[in-house]
N, C-alpha and C positions, 0 to 999 in steps of 0.2 A: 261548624267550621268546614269551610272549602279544603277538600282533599288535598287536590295536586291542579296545577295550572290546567286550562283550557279556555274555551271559547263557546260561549253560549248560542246553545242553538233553538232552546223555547222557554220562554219565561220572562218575567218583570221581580226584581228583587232589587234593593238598597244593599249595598258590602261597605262593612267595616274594614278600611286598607292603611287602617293608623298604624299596625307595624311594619307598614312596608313603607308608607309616604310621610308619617307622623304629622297626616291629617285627621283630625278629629271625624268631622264631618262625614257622614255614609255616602258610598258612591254608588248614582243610579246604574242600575245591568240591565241589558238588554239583549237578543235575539243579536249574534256576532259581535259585542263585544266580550274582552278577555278578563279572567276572572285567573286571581293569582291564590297559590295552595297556601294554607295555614290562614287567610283571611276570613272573617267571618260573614255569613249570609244571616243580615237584621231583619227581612221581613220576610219576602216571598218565597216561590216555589223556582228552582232554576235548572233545566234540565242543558249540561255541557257537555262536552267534548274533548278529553283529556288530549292537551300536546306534549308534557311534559312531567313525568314523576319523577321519583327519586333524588339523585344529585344534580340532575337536571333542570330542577325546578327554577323559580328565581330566588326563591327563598335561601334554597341550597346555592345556589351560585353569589346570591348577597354575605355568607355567612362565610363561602371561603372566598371573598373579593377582602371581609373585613379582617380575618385571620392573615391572609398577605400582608396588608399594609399596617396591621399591626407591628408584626414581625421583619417590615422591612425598615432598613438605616436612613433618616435623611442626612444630607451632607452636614449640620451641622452638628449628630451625632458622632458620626468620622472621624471630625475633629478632637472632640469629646476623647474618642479611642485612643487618637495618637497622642492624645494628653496622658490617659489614663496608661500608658503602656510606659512611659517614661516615668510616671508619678511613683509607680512602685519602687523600684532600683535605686530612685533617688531618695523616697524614703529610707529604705535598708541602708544605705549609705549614712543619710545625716542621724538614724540611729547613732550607728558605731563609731561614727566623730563624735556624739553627744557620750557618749561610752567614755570614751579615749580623753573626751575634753576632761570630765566631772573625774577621772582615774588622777589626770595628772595635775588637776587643782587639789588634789587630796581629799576628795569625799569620800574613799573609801569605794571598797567591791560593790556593798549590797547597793548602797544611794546609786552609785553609777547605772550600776544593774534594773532598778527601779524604774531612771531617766531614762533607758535606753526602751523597757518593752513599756513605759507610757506614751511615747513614741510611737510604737510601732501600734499601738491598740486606738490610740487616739487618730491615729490617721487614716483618713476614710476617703480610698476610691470608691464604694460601695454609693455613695452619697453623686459623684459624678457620672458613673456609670445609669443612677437609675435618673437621672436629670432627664434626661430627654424619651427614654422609651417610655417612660410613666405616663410623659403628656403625651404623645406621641398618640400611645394605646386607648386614654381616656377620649383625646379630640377625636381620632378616627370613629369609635363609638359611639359619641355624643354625636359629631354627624348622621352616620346612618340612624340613628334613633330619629333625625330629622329628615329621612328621606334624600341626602348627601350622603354619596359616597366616592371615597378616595381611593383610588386602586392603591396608593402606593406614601409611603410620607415626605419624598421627594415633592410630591404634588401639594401637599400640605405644607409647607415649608415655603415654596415657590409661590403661593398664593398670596401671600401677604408684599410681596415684594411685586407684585402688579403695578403700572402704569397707564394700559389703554385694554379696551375690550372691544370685541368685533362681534355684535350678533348676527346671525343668519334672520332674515327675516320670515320666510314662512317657516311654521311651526314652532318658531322661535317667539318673535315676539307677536307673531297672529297663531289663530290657532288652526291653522293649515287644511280649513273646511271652506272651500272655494266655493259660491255658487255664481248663476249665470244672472248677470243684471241688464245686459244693454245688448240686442244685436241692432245696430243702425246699419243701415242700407245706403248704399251708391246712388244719386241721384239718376246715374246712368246702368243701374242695378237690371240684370236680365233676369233673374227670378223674383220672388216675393222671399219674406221675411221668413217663411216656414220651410219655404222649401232651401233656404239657405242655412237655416238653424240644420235640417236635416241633411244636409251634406254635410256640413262642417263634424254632424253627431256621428254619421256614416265613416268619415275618415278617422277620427279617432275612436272606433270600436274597437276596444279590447284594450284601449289603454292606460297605464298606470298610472300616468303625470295627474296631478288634483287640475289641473285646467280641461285636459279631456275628460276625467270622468266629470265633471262640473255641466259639460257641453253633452255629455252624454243623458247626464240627468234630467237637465233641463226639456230635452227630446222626447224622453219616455214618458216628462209628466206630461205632455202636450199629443202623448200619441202618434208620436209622428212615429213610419215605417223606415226604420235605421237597417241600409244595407251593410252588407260584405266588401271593404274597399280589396281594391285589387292593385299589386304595383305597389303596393305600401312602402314607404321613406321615413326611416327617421332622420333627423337632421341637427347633430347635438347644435344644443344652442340655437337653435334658429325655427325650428319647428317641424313640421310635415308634409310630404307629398303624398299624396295617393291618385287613381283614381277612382269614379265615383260616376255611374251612369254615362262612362266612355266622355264623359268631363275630366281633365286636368284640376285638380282641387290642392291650393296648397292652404296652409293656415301656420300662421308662426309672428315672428315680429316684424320689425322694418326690414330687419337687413337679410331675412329671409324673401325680401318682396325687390331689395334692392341686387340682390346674388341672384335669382332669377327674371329680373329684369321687367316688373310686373306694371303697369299703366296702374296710376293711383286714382285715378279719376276725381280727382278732390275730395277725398273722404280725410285726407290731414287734420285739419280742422276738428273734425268727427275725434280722431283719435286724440288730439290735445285736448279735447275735453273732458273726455274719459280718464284721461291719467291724472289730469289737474283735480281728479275726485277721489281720488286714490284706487282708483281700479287697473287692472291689468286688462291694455288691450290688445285683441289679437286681432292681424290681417285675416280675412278668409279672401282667397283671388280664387276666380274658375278661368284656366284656360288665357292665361298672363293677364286677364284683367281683374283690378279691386275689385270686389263685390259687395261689401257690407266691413265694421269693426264689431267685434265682440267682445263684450266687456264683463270679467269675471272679478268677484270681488272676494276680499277675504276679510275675519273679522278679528280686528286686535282682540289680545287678550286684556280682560281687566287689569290687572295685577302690572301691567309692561309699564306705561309711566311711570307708575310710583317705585316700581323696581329700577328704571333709568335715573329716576332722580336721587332713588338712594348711591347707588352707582357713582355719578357725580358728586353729590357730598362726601363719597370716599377718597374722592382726587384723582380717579380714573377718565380717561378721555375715551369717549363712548365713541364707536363708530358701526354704522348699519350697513349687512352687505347682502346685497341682492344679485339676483337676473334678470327686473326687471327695469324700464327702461328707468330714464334720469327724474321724467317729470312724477310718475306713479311710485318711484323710491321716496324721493322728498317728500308726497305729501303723505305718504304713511310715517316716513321719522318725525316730520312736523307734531305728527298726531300726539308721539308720544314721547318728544324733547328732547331729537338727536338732532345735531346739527350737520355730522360729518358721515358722508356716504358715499357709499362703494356702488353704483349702480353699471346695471348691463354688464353683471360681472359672470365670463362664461364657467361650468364647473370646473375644470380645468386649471382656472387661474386663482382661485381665492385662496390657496396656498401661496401660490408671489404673493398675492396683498400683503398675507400676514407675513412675509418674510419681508417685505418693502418696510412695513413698521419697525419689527425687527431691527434692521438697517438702521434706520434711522436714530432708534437707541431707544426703543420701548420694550418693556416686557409687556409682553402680551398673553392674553387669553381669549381664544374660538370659543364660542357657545352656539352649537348647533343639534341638529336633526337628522338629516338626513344623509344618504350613501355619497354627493356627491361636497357634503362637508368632512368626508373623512381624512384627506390630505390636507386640508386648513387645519382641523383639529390635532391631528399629526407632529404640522408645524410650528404650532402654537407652544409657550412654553408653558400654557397650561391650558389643556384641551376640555373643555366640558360638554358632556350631550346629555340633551334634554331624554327623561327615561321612555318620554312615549312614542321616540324616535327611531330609530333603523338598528338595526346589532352591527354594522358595519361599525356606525358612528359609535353606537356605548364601546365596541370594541376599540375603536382607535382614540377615545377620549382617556383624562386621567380622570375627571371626574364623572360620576354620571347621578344627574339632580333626577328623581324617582318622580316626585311630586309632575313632572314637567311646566311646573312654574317660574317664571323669570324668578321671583324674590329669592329663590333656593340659591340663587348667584352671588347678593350681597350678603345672604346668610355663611356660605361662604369664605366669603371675604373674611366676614368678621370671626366665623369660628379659625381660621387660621392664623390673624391677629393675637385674637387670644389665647391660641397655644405655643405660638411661639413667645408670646409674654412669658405665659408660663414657664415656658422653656428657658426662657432668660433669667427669671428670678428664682429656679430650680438650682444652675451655675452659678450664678453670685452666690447664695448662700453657701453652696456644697464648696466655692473655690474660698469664700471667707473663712468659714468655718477652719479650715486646715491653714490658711494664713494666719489666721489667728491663737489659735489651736497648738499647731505643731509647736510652735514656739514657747508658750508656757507647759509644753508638756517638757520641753528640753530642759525646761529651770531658766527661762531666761528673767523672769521674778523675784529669783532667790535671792539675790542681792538688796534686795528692797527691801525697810521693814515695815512698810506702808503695807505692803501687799497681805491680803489674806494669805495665813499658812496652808491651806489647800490647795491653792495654788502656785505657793515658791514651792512645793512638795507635792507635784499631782500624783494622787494613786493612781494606780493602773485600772483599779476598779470602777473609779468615777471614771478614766477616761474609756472604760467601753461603756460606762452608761452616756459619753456624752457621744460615741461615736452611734451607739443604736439612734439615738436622738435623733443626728446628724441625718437620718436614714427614713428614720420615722416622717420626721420636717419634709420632705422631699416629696415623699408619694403623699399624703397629706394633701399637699399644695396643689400637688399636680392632678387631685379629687377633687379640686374646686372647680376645675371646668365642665365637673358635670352637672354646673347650678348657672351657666352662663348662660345667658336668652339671646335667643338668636331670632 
């Protein structure tokens, strides 16, 4: 068993990560990837890196994520409370009118007396109270046992009442490993192909974005001698400036070539072709002229289709949102059967998107990645980030899906379906029961000679065995979610 969280730094092993993703399946490790504590190592030898013990772990941080939302209210508990707060007094009340009634029809002290605490024993807030924390506390755990987890049951609760969804696309529904597929060149091009991959690798040295290091990588398999840019620009949204061998080098999209004012030299064409394949193209210009498109590609995940179309058959209206341009968004949602798209959307603003839907009268839900979906997921009324994505994002989401697979979405769905069933058929029973209940425990019966005499005369005794009952029934029911397949 793996200790405590780290990152490997020598070795090839298989890990067992079913209690953390409730994947069966062993996950290959290698030399920098991270390895979480309490998981098992199935085969080899793996020498890590501790980042994280104690309560720090993810294990520890999952155990008090599910303790939270166990123990917290969703709004239609609340309700539940303000039911339950009036339920009592008004019990104690139609006791001692039941008292008062059975006194002055002449039943006598003890009969009255009888009617009065069958009453009071047969009637069970006990039975509405445990309605919704019951499911509440199984679903939240039945989730994480699936690699879903709910911060809180407000987010549980909210999830079934969904209308449209918004995925982030890289890392989201691709799996956010960019490599370099196309540098096409200017017909009126003053360098060669190499020495222009080697600029463009030159200027983003040292960078984070998965399009630099993609352009980086691509350099070092080829050898090429990647400088020190000097002058360095970042440029949200739009790309970079440096220089590079007392060359002006910028790389970024159109409207970074259109804000700097760059001669295109007919390489358009060049870029419409790229994007109509679904790759992401970038400008590189030296010195305000085009130079070359470079075309970086990323790879859907398996699982994203059949994840969108289960999505769909829930009645949600899917929508993809990007940064990059219109024609390279469409033909990735094409891929995998979205229609409606959010493209050239800067970080900045995919917060408005989702409040735009919002507006419009959808309930929505963000499912994302990365730092700069953390104010979409924010805005969202139900925020989900993917688990192998940013801690900004699991930070600012309600949910965070472990597995990092689309499907964990309509899993989801349906596991919040199903507890709020649950939750409903917990209420009817617990509001019937005492509808039904209170009333022949009052004698309202007795006048009947149809009626069994156990009931024109309920003992106090049967009625706290039907109120255990009443109790029993409830958590019972609310154990049946933890045989629901998701």
């Amino acid at each position: 068993k793996i200790p405590v969280d780290g990152v490997v730094i020598d070795g090839n092993s298989a890990v067992d990560e079913s209690m953390l993703t409730g994947e069966s399946l062993p996950v290959d490790k290698k030399a920098g990837d991270k390895v979480i504590g309490a998981t098992l190592n199935k085969q080899g030898l793996l020498k890590f890196e501790a980042t994280a013990v104690g309560r720090e772990t993810a294990l520890a941080q999952i155990i008090k994520l599910v303790e939270q939302a166990q123990g917290s209210k969703a709004p239609i508990q609340k309700l539940v409370d303000r039911v339950a707060a009036y339920f009592v007094p008004i019990v104690i009340g139609l006791a001692f009118t039941v008292f008062i009634i059975w006194l002055l029809a002449g039943a006598g002290f003890v009969p009255a007396l009888i009617r009065l605490v069958a009453v009071l024993v047969i009637a069970c807030p006990c039975a509405m109270g445990l309605a919704t924390p019951t499911s509440i506390m199984v679903g939240v755990g039945k989730g994480a046992e699936n690699g879903i987890l709910f911060k809180n049951s407000t987010a549980l609760e909210q999830a079934q009442k969904l209308t449209a969804i918004v995925l982030d696309k890289t890392g989201t529904l691709t799996k956010g490993e960019l490599s370099l597929t196309d540098v096409v060149t200017s017909s009126e091009a003053k360098f060669d192909q190499s020495n222009l991959l080697r600029m463009a690798a030159s200027a983003e040295k040292g960078s984070e974005h998965p399009i630099g290091e993609a352009i980086v990588a691509a350099a070092v398999a080829q050898n090429l001698a990647i400088e020190t840019p000097s002058d360095f620009q970042s440029i949200t949204g739009h790309g970079i400036a440096a220089t590079i061998d007392g060359h002006n080098v910028l790389l970024g999209n159109m409207r970074l070539m259109q804000k700097e004012n760059v001669h295109l030299n007919g390489l358009e064409p060049k870029v419409s072709q790229l994007q109509s394949e679904a790759k992401t193209a970038m400008w590189l210009a030296v010195d305000g002229e085009a130079q070359a498109a470079i075309g970086v590609a990323d790879t859907v995940k398996e699982s994203s289709r059949d994840a969108v179309a289960q999505m769909k058959a829930a009645g949600l209206k899917v929508f993809m949102m990007t940064g990059d341009n219109q024609a390279t968004a469409e033909a990735i949602a094409e891929s995998v059967g979205i229609e409606n798209v959010f493209a050239e959307v800067l970080p900045g603003e995919k917060s408005a998107y989702v409040k735009q839907l919002q507006d419009e009268g959808y309930v929505v839900a963000m499912v994302g990645d990365g730092i700069n979906d953390a104010p979409a997921l924010a805005q969202a009324n139900v925020g989900m980030a993917i688990g192998t994505g940013t801690d900004v994002a699991m930070e600012s989401a309600d949910v965070t899906l472990m597995r990092g697979d689309l499907l964990s979405v309509p899993q989801a769905l349906h596991l919040s379906k199903a507890t709020m069933r649950n939750i409903r058929q917990n209420l009817f029973w617990a509001f019937g029961y005492n509808v039904i209940l209170i009333p022949i425990a009052a004698g309202i019966l007795a006048p009947f000679d149809w009626a069994p005499d156990v009931l024109r005369q309920l003992n106090p005794v049967l009625a706290a065995g039907a109120m255990a009952f009443s109790s029993i029934s409830v958590v019972s029911n609310a154990l049946r979610l933890r045989k629901v397949r998701l």
